[in-house]
N, C-alpha and C positions, 0 to 999 in steps of 0.2 A: 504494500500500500504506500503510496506515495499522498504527501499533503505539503499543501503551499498556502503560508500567510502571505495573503496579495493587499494586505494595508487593515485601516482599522474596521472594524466588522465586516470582511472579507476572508472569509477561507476557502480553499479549494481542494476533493480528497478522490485520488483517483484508486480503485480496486474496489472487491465486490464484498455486498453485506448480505450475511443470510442468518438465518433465523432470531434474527430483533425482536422484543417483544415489540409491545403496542407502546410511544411513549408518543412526548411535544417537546418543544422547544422554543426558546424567544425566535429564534435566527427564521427564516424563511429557507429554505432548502428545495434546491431547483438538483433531478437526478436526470443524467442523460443515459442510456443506454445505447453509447457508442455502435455497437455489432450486432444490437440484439437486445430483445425490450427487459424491461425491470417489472416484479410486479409488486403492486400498490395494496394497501389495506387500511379503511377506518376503523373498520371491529373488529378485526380477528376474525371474519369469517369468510366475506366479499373478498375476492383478491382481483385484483382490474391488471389487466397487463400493458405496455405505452414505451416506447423509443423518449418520451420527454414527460416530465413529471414537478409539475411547480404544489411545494406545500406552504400556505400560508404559515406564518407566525402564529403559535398558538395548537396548531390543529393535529389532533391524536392520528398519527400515522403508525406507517409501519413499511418499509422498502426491503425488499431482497433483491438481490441480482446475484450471477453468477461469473466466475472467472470470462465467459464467451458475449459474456453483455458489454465489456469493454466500460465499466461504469464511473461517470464522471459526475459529483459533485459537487456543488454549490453553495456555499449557505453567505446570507446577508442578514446582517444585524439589521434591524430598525434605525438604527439610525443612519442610514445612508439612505440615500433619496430612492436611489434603485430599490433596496430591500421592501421599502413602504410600496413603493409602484407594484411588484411582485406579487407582494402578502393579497393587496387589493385586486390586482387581477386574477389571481386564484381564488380570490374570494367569490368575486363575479361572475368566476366562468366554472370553479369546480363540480367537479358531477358528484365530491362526495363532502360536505362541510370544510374546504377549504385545499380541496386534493382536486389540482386541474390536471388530469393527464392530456395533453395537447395531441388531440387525434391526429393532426398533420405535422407532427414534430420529427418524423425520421430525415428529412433533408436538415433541417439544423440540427438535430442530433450527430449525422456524421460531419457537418462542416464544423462543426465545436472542436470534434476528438482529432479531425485535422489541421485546425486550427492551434489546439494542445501541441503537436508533432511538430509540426513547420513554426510558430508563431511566439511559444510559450504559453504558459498559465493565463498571466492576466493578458494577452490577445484573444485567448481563449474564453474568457472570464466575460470582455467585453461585445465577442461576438456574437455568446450566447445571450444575455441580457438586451443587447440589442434588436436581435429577433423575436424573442419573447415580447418585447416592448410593440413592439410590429405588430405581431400576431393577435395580440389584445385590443381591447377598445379604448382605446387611450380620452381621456375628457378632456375638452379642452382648455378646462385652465389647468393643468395637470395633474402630478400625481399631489395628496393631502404631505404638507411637511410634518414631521414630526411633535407633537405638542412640545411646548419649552420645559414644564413639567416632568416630563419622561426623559426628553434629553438630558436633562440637568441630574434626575438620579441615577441615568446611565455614568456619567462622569463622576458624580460623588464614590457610587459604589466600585466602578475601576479606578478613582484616583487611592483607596484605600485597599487594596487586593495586593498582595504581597509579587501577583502575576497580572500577567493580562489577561482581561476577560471579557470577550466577544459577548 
């Protein structure tokens, strides 16, 4: 498994997850299944399968993949403009409380993992986030910023962590 910090609430973790339980997260977590799709769950029991997988912030998942999914990672904190655009668009468009598997996601699926290859991480990072942005219904005065509130306990609670924390 391979993982790249691409700056502040940006991570990126390339290799395959299998049997996860059911958990959340603050971060927003976009999976690609480079080769070959990933499959998705809200309860433990539905399993949905997708080449592209955006989970809102918050929202009870669960991902496997395997070594031939080629599976490539994402996650964005809230506080980055992208991660809130994300969360929302999977909010809008998920088929399951905040799990958007993007039915036509297999051409950016493999231009991501080639873009990983030839370009690096955050080339990578950027061309998936840009097509997802695409692919949504973007509003137009854009994505909601952050409340100052949440920002501000974001930075309190990492200015006090012995490490960083996304």
């Amino acid at each position: 498994m391979q993982v790249w910090e691409l700056g502040p609430g940006r991570l990126m973790v390339a290799g395959g997850f299998s049997d996860l339980a059911l958990h959340h997260h603050p971060a927003v977590q976009i999976t690609v299944g480079g080769r070959g799709p990933v499959t998705v769950t809200s309860d433990g029991e539905t399993h949905d399968m997708g080449r592209l997988v955006v989970i809102a912030s918050g929202a009870r998942h669960a991902v496997r993949s395997n070594s031939e999914s080629g599976a490539l990672t994402l996650y964005l904190g809230l506080q980055t403009p992208e991660g809130v655009a994300l969360s929302t668009l999977s909010r809008n468009h998920g088929q399951h409380q905040g799990i958007w598997i993007v039915e036509d996601g297999q051409n950016l699926a493999e231009a991501t993992v080639a873009s990983l290859d030839q370009d690096g991480p955050d080339a990578a990072a950027e061309h998936l986030i840009d097509g997802l942005c695409e692919m949504g219904d973007r509003r137009a005065d854009g994505p909601r910023p952050v409340h100052p509130q949440l920002r501000q306990a974001i930075e309190v609670v990492s200015s006090r962590m012995p490490d960083r924390v996304d």
